[in-house]
C-alpha positions as CSV (number, residue, x, y, z in Angstrom):
1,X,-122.6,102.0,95.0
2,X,-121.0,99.3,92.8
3,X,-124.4,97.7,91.6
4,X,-125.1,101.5,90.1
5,X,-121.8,101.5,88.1
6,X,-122.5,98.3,85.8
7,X,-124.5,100.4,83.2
8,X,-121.1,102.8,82.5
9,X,-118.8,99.7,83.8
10,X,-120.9,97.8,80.5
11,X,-121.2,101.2,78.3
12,X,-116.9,101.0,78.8
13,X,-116.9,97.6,77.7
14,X,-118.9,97.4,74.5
15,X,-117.4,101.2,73.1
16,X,-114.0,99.3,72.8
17,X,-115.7,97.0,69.9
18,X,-116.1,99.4,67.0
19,X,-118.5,97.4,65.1
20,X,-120.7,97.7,68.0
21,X,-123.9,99.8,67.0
22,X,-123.4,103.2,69.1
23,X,-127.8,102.5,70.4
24,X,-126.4,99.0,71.5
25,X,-123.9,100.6,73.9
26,X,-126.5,104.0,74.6
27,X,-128.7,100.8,75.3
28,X,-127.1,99.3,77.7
29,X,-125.7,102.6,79.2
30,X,-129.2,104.1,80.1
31,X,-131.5,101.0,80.8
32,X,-131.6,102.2,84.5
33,X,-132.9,105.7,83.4
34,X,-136.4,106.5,84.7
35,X,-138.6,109.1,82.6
36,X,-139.0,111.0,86.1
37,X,-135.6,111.7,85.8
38,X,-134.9,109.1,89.1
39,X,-132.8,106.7,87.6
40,X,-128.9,106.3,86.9
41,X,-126.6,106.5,86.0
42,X,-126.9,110.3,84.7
43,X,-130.8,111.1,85.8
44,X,-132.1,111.3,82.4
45,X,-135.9,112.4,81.9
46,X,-138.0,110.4,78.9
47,X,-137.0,112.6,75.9
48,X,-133.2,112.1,76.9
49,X,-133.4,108.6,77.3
50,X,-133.4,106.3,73.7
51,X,-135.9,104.2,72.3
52,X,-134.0,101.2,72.9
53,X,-133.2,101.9,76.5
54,X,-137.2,102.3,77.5
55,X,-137.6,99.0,75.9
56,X,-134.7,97.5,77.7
57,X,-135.8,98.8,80.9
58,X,-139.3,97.1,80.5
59,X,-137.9,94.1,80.3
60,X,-135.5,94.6,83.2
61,X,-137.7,95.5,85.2
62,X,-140.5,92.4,84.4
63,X,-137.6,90.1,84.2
64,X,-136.3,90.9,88.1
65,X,-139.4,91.2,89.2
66,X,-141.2,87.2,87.6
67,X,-137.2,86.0,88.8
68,X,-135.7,84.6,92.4
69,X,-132.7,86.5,93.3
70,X,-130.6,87.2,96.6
71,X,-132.8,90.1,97.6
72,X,-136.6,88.8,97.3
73,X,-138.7,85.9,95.7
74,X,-139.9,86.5,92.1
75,X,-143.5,87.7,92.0
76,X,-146.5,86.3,89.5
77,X,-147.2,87.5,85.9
78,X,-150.1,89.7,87.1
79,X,-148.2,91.1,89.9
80,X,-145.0,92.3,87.7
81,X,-148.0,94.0,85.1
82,X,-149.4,96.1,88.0
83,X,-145.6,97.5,89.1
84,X,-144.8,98.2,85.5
85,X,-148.3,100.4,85.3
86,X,-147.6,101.7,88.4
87,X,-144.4,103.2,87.3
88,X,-146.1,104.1,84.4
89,X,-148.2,106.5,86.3
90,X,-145.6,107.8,88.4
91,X,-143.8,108.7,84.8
92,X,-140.9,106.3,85.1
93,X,-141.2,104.0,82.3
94,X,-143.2,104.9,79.0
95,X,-147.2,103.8,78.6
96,X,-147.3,103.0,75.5
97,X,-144.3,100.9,75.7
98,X,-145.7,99.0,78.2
99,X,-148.5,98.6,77.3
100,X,-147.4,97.0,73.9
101,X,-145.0,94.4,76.1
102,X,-148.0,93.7,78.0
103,X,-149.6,92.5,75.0
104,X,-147.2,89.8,74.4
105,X,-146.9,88.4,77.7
106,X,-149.4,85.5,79.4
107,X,-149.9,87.6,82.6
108,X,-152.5,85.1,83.0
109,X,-151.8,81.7,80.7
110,X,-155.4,80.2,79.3
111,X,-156.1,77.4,81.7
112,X,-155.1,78.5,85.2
113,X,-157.0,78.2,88.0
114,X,-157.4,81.8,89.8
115,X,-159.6,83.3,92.8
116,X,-161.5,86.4,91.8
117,X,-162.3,89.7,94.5
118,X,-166.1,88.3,94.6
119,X,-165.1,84.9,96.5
120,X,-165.2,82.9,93.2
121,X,-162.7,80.4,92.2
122,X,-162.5,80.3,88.6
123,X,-160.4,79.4,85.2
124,X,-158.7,81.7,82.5
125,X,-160.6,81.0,79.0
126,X,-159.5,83.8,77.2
127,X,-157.2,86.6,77.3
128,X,-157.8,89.8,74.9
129,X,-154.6,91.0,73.9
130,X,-155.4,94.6,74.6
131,X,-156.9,94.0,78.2
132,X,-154.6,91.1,79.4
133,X,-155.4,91.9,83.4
134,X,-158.8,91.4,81.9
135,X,-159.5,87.7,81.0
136,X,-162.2,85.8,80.5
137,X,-162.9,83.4,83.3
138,X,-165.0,80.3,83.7
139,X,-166.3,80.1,87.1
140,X,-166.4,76.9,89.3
141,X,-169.4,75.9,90.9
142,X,-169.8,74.2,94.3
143,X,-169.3,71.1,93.3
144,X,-166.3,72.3,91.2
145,X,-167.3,71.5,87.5
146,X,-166.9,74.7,85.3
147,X,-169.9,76.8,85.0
148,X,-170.9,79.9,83.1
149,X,-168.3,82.5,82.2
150,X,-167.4,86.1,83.6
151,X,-166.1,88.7,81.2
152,X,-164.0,90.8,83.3
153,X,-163.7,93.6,80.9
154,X,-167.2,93.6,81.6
155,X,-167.3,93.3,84.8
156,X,-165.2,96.1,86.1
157,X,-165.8,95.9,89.8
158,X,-164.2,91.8,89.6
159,X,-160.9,91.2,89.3
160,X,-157.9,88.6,89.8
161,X,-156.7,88.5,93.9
162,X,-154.9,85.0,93.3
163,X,-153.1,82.8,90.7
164,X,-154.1,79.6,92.6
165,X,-151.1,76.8,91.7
């Protein structure tokens, strides 16, 4: 399948510019391995695959998923979190790894308006950096003025159903 040849088609490429750091091009040549040993283009497991390249893949992956293309229509912040820990516990891309990107990503920007599991319509206040599907959320009341808050790292049976734009 030609889309599965551009890692070695772009590992070819960059090894014909010396002054090319050899983890750029072991980068770009293994950034579709999967620590289960599904991915290509060799089948690597984790401890084959490079530092850089679990990073890289990360970031693939989050950026194909939160992006339009030809095969499907980009997906929310929140959404592309919960694929990237659900590979995580399949053992395709690295915990830890993700975990840290996650950190530095608005899966759910301060401000937005989002619909909660227990019927309530509400708005992000504040977002912990080491619970970010977690936020703090102001809930609206009937008459829609903001109204007390709802910690949801406290509230573990709540959670986000809907970005509401």
């Amino acid at each position: 399948m030609t889309i599965k040849s551009h890692p070695q088609l772009g590992y070819d490429e960059l090894s014909k510019y010396a002054e090319l750091n050899v983890r750029v091009r072991q980068a770009v040549l293994q950034h579709h391995e999967r620590g289960d040993g599904s991915g290509y283009p060799n089948g690597l497991k984790k401890g084959d695959i490079s530092l850089f390249s679990r990073i890289i893949a990360i970031v693939d992956i989050y950026d194909a998923l939160t992006s339009d293309s030809c095969y499907r229509s980009r997906v929310l912040p929140h959404e592309s979190a919960d694929v990237l820990m659900g590979d995580c516990t399949l053992n395709r891309l690295d915990l830890e790894l993700v975990k840290v990107f996650l950190k530095h990503i608005a899966i759910y920007p301060v401000g937005i308006d989002v619909m909660l599991s227990n019927a309530r319509k509400g708005q992000v206040r504040r977002v912990s950096p080491d619970f970010p599907l977690r936020p703090v959320i102001a809930l609206y009341s009937q008459n829609e003025n903001l109204t007390e808050e709802l910690d949801l790292l406290r509230s573990p049976t709540v959670f986000v159903t809907r970005v509401l734009t």
